[in-house]
N, C-alpha and C positions, 0 to 999 in steps of 0.2 A: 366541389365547385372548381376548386385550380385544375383538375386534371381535365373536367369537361373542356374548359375553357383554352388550352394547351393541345387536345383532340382538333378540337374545331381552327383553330392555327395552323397546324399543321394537314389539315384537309384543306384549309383554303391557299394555303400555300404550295398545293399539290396543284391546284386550278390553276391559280398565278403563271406557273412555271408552264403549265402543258398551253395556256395562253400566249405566253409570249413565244415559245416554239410555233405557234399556229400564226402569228402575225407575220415574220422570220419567213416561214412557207409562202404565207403572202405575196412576201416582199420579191419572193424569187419567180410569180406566176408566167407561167408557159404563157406559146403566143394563142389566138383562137383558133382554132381547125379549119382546114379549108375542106367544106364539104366537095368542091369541083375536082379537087385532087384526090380523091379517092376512089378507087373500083378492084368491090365495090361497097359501096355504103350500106352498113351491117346494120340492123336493125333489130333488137332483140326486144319478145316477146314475155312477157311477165301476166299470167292471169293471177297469182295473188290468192286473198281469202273469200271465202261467203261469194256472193255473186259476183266475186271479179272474173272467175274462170267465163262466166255464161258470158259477159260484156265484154269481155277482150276477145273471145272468141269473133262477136259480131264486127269488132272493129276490124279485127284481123282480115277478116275477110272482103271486109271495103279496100282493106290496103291490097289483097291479092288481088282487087279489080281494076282499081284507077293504076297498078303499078305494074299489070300483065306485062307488059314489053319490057320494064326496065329490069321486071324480074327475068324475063326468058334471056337477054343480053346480057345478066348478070351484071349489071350497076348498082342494083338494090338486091340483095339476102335477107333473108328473113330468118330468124333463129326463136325455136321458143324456150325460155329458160325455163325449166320446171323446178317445181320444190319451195319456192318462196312461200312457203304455208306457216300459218303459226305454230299446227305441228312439228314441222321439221327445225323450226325457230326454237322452238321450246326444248326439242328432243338435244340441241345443240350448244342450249341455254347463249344465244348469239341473236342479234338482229338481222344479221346475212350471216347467213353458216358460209364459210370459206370455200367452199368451192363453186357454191352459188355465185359469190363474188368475184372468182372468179373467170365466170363464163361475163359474168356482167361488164367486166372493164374489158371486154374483148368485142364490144359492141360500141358502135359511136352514138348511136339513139337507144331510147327504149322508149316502151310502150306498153304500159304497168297499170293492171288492175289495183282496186283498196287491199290494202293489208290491216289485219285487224291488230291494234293496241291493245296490250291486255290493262287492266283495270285492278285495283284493290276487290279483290273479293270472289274474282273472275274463277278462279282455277287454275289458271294461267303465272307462271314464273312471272317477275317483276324486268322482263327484258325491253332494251329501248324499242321506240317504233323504230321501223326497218324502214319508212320514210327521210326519219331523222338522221339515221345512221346512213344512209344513202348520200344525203345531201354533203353531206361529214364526208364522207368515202370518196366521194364523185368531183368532190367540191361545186356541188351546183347550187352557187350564189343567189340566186336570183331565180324567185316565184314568179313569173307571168301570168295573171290572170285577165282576161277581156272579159267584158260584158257588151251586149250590145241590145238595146229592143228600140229600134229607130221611128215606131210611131209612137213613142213617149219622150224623142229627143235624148235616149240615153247613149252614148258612146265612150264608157270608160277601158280605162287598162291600169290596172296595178303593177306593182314594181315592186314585192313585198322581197327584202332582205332573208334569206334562207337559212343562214349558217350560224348565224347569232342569238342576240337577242337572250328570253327566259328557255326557250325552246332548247338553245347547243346545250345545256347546263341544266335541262330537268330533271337528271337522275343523278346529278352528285350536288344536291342542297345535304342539308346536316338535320338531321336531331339531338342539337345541343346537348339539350336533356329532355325528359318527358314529356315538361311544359313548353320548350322552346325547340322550334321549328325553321332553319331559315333555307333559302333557295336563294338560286345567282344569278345574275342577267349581265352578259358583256354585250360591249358592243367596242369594236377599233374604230381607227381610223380610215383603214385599209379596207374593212368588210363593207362601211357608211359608203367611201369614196365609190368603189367599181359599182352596187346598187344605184346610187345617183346618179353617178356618169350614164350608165343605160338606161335610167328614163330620160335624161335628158337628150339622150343621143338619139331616143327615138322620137322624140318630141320633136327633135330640129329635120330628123330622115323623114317624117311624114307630115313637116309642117303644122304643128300644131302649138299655137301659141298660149302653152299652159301647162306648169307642170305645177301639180299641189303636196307639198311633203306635210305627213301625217306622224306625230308625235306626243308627247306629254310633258316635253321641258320644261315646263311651268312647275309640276310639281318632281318630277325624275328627271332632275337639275342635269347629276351627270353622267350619264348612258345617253338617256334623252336629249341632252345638252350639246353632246358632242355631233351625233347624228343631225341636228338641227345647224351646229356652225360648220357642220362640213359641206352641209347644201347650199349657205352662202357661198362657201368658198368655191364649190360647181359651178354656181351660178353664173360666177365670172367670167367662166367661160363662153357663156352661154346666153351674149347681149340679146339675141333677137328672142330668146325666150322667156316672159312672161313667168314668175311663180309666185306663189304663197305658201303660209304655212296654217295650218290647222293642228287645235288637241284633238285627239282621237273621242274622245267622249262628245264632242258636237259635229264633228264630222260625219259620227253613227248616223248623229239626228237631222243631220241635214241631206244625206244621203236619201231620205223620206221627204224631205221637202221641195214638192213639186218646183216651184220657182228656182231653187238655187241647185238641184242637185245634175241639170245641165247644163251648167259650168262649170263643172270639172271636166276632164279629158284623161290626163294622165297623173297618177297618184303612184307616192313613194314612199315609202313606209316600213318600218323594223318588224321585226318576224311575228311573233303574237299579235301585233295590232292587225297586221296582215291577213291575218289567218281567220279572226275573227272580221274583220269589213269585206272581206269576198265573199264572205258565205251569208252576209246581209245581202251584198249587191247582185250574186247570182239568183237570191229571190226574184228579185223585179225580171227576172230572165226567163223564170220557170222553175226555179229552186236549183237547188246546189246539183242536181240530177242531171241539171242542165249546162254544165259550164266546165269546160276542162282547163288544163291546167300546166304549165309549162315551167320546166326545173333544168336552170341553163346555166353551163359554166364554160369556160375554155377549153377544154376538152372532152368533156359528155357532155349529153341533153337526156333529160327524162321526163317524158309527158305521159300524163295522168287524168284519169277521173279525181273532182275533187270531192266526192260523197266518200260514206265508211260501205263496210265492206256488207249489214243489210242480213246476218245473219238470222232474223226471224223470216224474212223470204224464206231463206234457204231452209230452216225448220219446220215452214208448213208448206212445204214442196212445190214454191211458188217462182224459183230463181229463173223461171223458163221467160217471166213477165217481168225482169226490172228493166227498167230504161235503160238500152247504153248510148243515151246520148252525148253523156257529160264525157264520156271517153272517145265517143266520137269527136265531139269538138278538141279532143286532144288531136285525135289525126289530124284534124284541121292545122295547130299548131306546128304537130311535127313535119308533116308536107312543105308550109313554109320555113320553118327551120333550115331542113336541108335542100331550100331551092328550088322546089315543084312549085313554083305559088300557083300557076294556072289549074292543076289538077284542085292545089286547096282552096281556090276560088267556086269553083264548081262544087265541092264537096259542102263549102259550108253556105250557098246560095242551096243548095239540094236540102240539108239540114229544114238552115230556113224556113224554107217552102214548107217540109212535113210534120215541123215541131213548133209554128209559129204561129204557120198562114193557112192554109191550106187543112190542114190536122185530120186526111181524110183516115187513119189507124191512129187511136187516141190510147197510148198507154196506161192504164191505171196500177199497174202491179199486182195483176188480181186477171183470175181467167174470162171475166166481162171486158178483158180490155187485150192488145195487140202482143205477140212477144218478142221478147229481143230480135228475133229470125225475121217477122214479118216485117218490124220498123228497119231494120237496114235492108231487106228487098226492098221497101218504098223506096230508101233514100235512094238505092243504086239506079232504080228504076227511073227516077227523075232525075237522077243525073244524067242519061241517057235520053232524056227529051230534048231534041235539037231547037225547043223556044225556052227553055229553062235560062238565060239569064233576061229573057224579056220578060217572063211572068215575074223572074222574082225582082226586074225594075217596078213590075207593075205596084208591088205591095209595099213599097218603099213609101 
């Protein structure tokens, strides 16, 4: 029993130390990139595992349209990184094998199909998700995810903390002994702070008087605790902004409750809760297929589909039919990221119209329904209708 107990000391004091070096980093954060000062703006491409190849490909291709000219002038580059496969993950037993990584800090955006986690039982080596290890890597703070279905009055944006949380610390818990099992969840001050500040900061740049922080302080006193008094302490800043707070477990259930769930606007929240309340909210959207996803720091950006990567498609030779919508609406993100809003205004009015309203090619994942190929010819096609933003006022 001493010597388990003496183990597990010493593993958590291994944490400790590599945390307070990580706060320290923190403390010394570079300033944010100026996307205007650069040419040109590198963009690097990622298809990933299972159907990511087939859906990055389609995005890919939206961006080789709305970006012809900035491409032929050479302000925007395109690069596709290849290898990011579980195979080559596994073969390297690494979650970015090092050269992959590489090519990846050598880009200011990406544009990154699912990568597959391997599982207990899988076949697969027990290595981190290369999501995970990305966010770690890139330091990309802060999960953006939007929802939007405006004739149910829904308008949300999450703010989910990226680098923390049970998520930075899932593969170093303990097996004390046999019977006993534990696992870590940090949270600083430093990671809670920059989170906050950017929902709040976007709350006050787009005038919206609400930002809701989502927590469990009640019972996860203090990780919880701390993340919760660091919002007051935002707040302060932040007179003309309205907030509250919510536990995570009635915010699920209210997020279904027609009356109340359009009063939220902006939501703040630590990494697992995060992770779990988007993939409820992109239901109401069209499911998770539907809704991309934005991984943002002071120095990289990384947007994403937020589905997995769908490996039984690809098994019964089906990968030609998955939706890339939800990595589409990444382009939407990443256009505005770097400053195009007008092109990703058009892109995601074009969406809109063909995944919402209109629905004249209905994906089902299955050869009765549209394929990747054909739903981004529609979208392009209707972005090229010169009444496209009057029809998609009309369905507002």
């Amino acid at each position: 029993m001493k010597s388990e107990i003496e183990n597990a000391k010493e593993h958590f004091g291994q944490i400790i130390t590599e945390q307070l070096e990580r706060v320290e980093r923190m403390k010394r954060a570079e300033e944010w990139i100026d996307y205007t000062r650069l040419a040109p703006i590198v963009m690097g491409i990622i298809g990933g595992d299972g159907i990511g190849p087939n859906i990055t490909k389609e995005s890919k291709r939206i961006l080789e349209f709305l970006l012809s000219e900035e491409l032929a002038n050479k302000k925007v580059e395109l690069r596709v990184i290849e290898g990011l496969t579980i195979e080559n993950r596994a073969r390297a037993m690494k979650a970015i094998p090092d050269q992959i990584l590489e090519q990846i800090k050598r880009c200011h955006v990406l544009l990154k199909g699912p990568t597959y986690t391997p599982k207990k039982g899988d076949g697969w080596p027990n290595i981190e998700s290369a999501n995970v290890s990305m966010r770690r890597e890139l330091d990309l703070f802060a999960n953006v995810r939007p929802v939007k279905v405006p004739k149910e009055g829904i308008d949300w944006i999450f703010f989910r903390e990226n680098t923390e949380g049970a998520y930075i610390l899932g593969r170093k818990g303990i097996n004390v002994t046999e019977d006993l099992a534990i696992d870590f969840k940090v949270i600083t001050s430093q990671g809670s702070e920059r989170i906050i500040r950017m929902a709040f900061d976007y709350a006050r740049r787009h005038k919206i008087n609400k930002v809701t922080v989502v927590t469990k302080a009640n019972v996860v006193k203090t990780t919880d605790g701390k993340f919760l008094s660091i919002a007051e302490q935002v707040a302060k800043d932040y007179p003309e902004v309205e907030w509250d707070d919510w536990f995570i477990d009635i915010m699920t259930a209210k997020l279904v409750d027609p009356k109340r769930r359009t009063q939220f606007r902006v939501v703040v929240l630590p990494n697992l809760y995060g992770d779990i309340i988007t993939d409820e909210a992109a239901e109401f959207q069209g499911g998770v297929g539907t809704a991309g996803s934005a991984n943002i720091g002071r120095r990289y950006a990384m947007f994403e589909a937020i589905h997995g990567t769908a490996p039984r498609m690809v098994e019964e030779g089906r990968a030609a039919y998955a939706d890339p919508s939800s990595i589409i609406r990444a382009v939407v993100m990443l256009l505005n990221h770097i400053g195009f809003i007008d092109k990703a205004k058009k892109l995601e009015m074009a969406l809109d119209i063909c995944s919402q309203y209109e629905k004249r090619l209905g994906i089902t994942g299955r050869s009765d329904g549209a394929t990747g190929a054909e739903f981004a010819d529609y979208v392009m096609k209707t972005i090229q209708d010169p009444k496209l933003e009057n029809k998609w006022q009309s369905y507002q």
